[in-house]
Phi, psi and omega in degrees: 000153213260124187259138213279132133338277231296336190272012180230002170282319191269002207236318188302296177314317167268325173328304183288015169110191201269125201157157188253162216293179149223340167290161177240182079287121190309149157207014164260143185298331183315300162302342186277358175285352172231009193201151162258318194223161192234107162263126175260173215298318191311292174005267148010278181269353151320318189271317181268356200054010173183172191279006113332112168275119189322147175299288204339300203284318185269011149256030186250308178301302200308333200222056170280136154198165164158180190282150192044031180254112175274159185315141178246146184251327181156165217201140174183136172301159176208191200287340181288339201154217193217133217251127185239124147233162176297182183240087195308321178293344192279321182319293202309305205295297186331295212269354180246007173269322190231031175316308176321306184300349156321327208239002152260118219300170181252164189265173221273162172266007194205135173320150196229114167294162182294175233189076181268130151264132185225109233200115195280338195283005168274349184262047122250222210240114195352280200321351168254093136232138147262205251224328195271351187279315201310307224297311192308297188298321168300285196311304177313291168325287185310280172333308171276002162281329214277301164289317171312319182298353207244334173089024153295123161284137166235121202247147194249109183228164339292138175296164183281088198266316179329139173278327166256008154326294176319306195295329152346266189319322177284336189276359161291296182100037191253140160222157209202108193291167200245184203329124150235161181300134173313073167007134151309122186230040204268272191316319191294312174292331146304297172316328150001254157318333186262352185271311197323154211264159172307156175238072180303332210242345183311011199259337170273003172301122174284151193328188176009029161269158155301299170161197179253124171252160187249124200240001147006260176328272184337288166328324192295307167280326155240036173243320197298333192274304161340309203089020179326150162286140173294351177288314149341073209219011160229225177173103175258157236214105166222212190264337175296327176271348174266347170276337182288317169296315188293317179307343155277333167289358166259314154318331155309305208269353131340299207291351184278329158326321180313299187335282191295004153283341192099029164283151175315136148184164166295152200295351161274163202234003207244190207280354188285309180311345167252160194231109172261113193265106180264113153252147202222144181286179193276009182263309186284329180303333179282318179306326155323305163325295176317295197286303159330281177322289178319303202284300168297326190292337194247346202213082191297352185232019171298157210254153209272322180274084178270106183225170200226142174218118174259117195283149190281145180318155183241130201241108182228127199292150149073020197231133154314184196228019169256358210289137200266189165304282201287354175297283191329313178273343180273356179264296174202101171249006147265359158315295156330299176309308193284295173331315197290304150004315195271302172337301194269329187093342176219174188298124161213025162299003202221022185259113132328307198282350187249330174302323167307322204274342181274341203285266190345302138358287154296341193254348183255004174273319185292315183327302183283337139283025142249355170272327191293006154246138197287134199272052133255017171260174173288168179211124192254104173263159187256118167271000164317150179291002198258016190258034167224048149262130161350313196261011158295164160227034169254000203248154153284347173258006124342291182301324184270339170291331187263354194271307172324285177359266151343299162284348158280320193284336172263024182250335163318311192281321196260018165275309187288344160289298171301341173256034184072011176294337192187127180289158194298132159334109176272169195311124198295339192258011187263349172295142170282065179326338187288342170294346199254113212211345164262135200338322193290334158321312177283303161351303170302292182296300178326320177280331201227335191262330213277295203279015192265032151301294181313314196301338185263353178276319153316293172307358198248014226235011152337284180279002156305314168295331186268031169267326208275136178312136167102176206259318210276163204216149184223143170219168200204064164270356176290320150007276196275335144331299172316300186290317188308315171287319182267333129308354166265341169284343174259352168298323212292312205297286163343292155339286211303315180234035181226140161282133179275323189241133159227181184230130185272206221233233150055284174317302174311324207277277187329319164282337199045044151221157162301156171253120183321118176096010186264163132284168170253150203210194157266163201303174195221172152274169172219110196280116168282171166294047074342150185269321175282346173289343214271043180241337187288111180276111164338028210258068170209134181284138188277317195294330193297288168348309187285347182257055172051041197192158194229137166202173190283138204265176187300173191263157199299149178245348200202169164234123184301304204103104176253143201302173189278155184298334168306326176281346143311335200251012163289156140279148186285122148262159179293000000 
């Protein structure tokens, strides 16, 4: 079993007894250099009466086990509090022995209804999308991967009918279905017509409406306590909003189909198990607020639970305030084209081999400003060309610069390997751990490989809230914006001052030369092909490794040299 935070936060808590919690986990470096985990001292003495901790309890910490609880190295008061570290070497061989279970979400604690998502800015057209719908359309894109990884059913509404929509969205890398047959809206319209209002005013009804219906009464009894606006009290009713209800009453009774794949839901089949999520920019909301309200009045078996996450306005410094979505991607996406330009020294934009990369490239720079803000605050984009440089460490092309990175040094090892520059990686359980003694290392595994399970359960913890009294809704998609950037400053920080690729001694002795074009340098790592191995520093000799046993290998004689983080993001010609 995959050892837990949270599940080694609950065993530190009870161990001190009857009490609401107190251990934290650290997560600056400065502190992990003497601590992993913190009960502080004010705590404490809140919980014991005095500056003493029973001996009992803290030889009750020291000798915590249990599932997903890692190992304590020792536990002692300081000025701070009552300061816990791990026994580290063991932590790293558990969690790089078995690293796939890392990179899977953990599982939900609670039941999770089925789950129609609905983000009304899809049913017009690119060319009307604004900057806050575009925002609506992301946020949405993002939430239903983020539940599905988790094996929530998610039905995606409205399909996509506008013709030039689909092609949008794939250059989004958003996926979302597209044109399907038009819901039977026969049952809706009748109840309609029977709901409708006098139509004293029909001759001011705009075309093909139907009419007005009054949602009043309804507000009165379930909106206002909900939080409906009190302003809400008609609804005019047309066959494009009545093809839009069936399409959600069908996507409900779809979802029951989910069950015999194994998808999550909750244990009942009935209207109480979906949960229907709109999300919508803040322009769009009172009128959704209608379309609630409407949707019970005509549909006696619509599911009770209906919320809304709103996304907050989009702000762009130095932009009209007309500027649409594909206006938004085509600026940048020649920003990107141009920064490259400047690099490579020529245009390459009109380069076939460059056109994917530059596409990729603009869609992970727009994603990552509308996700890195939490979507119910404003969100202020900066449109200069200098907020999509490397050399920030707040942006997404920072996170893709260092994600290059990465992917040059392990497609760098396993080239150098095959031409025999560095012997095969040996079995990750053969390894010494006890060798990896630098901060950053730990930095790395504590911060970024041990919680990101807890990071994906969160982000996945959605429908928790809308379990919760009232209409509005919450999402933290800024979460993994947040993890993404500090894990690339503490990778960046780490590179900078450990070599990763070398040439041993080992190497040297066997060819009985230097290898051309190399330096000499201080000992190095060596990055196997894995995203958790690149945490290991290579100090293992391969003959120990074939007996079973890892021990340290000769100091390093040369250095390869590794390609620049850019050159991943090149294309290979033949």
């Amino acid at each position: 079993m995959r050892i837990g935070v949270e599940e080694t936060l609950g065993a530190l808590n009870s161990a001190l007894g009857a009490g609401g919690p107190v251990w934290f986990k650290e997560t600056h470096s400065r502190h992990l250099r003497a601590r992993d985990f913190l009960a502080p001292r004010r705590a404490l003495q809140a919980r014991f009466g005095g500056d003493q901790v029973p001996e009992g309890v803290v030889h009750a910490i020291v000798g915590l086990q249990g599932p997903g609880v890692a190992p304590v190295q020792r536990c002692a008061p300081t000025p701070a509090g009552l300061a816990l570290q791990l026994q580290r070497s063991a932590v790293f061989e558990r969690v790089l022995c078995s690293v796939a279970a890392y990179i899977e979400p953990a599982a939900l604690t609670t039941p999770t209804p089925r789950v129609v998502l609905h983000c009304p800015a899809l049913r017009g057209s690119p060319s009307a999308l604004r900057l806050s719908q575009l925002r609506a359309v992301l946020v949405a894109d993002h939430l239903a991967r983020v539940l599905q990884a988790h094996r929530v059913s998610v039905r995606r509404v409205p399909a996509v009918r506008d013709p030039h929509m689909p092609t949008f969205l794939q250059q989004l890398r958003v996926d979302w279905p597209a044109v399907s047959e038009k819901a039977t809206t026969e049952a809706l319209r009748n109840r309609t017509i029977a709901e409708l209002s006098p139509a004293r005013d029909a001759g001011a009804l705009p075309p093909d409406t139907l009419g007005r219906v009054c949602l009043k009464e309804l507000m009165e009894e379930r909106g206002r306590t909900a939080g409906y606006d009190p302003n809400v009290d008609s609804c005019l009713v047309s066959e494009d909003l009545l093809s839009l209800l069936a399409e959600l009453q069908e996507a409900v009774q779809a979802g029951a189909e989910d069950s015999s794949l194994g998808l999550a839901a909750a244990p009942d089949a009935g209207a109480g198990s979906y949960m229907v999520l709109h999300v919508v920019s803040c322009e769009e909301e009172f009128q959704q607020q209608k379309l609630d309200l409407l949707w019970w009045k005509l549909d006696h078996q619509a599911p009770l639970r209906q919320k809304h996450l709103v996304c907050g306005p989009v702000k762009a410094a130095g932009a009209p305030s007309t500027l649409t979505a594909p206006e938004y991607y085509d600026l940048r996406h020649a920003q990107v084209c141009k920064a490259s330009a400047v690099k490579h020294g020529r245009d390459l934009e009109q380069d076939p081999a460059w056109t994917e990369i530059f596409s990729v490239l603009s869609v992970a720079t727009i994603k990552f400003e509308m996700l890195s803000t939490a979507p119910q605050s404003q969100l202020l984009l900066a449109l200069a060309d200098s907020s999509i440089s490397t050399k920030g460490s707040k942006s997404g092309t920072f996170v893709m610069y260092n994600c290059a990175r990465l992917a040059t040094l392990f497609e760098g090892y396993k080239c150098s390997v095959e031409q025999g520059l560095y012997p095969t990686f040996p079995p990750v359980s053969s390894l010494d751990f006890s060798l990896l003694r630098e901060e950053g290392e730990w930095l790395l595994l504590f911060n970024s490989i041990l919680p990101f399970p807890d990071l994906l359960r969160q982000t996945a913890a959605l429908t928790q809230t809308c379990t919760a009294p009232g209409l509005q809704a919450t999402a933290r998609t800024e979460m993994v914006c947040k993890f993404l950037v500090q894990l690339s400053m503490d990778f960046s920080s780490y590179y900078n001052r450990v070599h990763i690729l070398g040439v041993s001694a080992w190497q040297k002795g066997r060819w009985g030369r230097e290898v051309p074009g190399k330096q000499r340098m201080r000992p190095a790592a060596s990055s196997p092909p894995g995203a958790a191995a690149a945490l290991v520093r290579s100090d293992v000799c391969p003959s120990a490794a074939s007996e079973g046993r890892a021990r340290s290998a000769p100091h390093w004689a040369g250095h390869a040299g590794s390609p620049s983080a850019e050159s991943h993001l090149r294309p290979q010609r033949p």
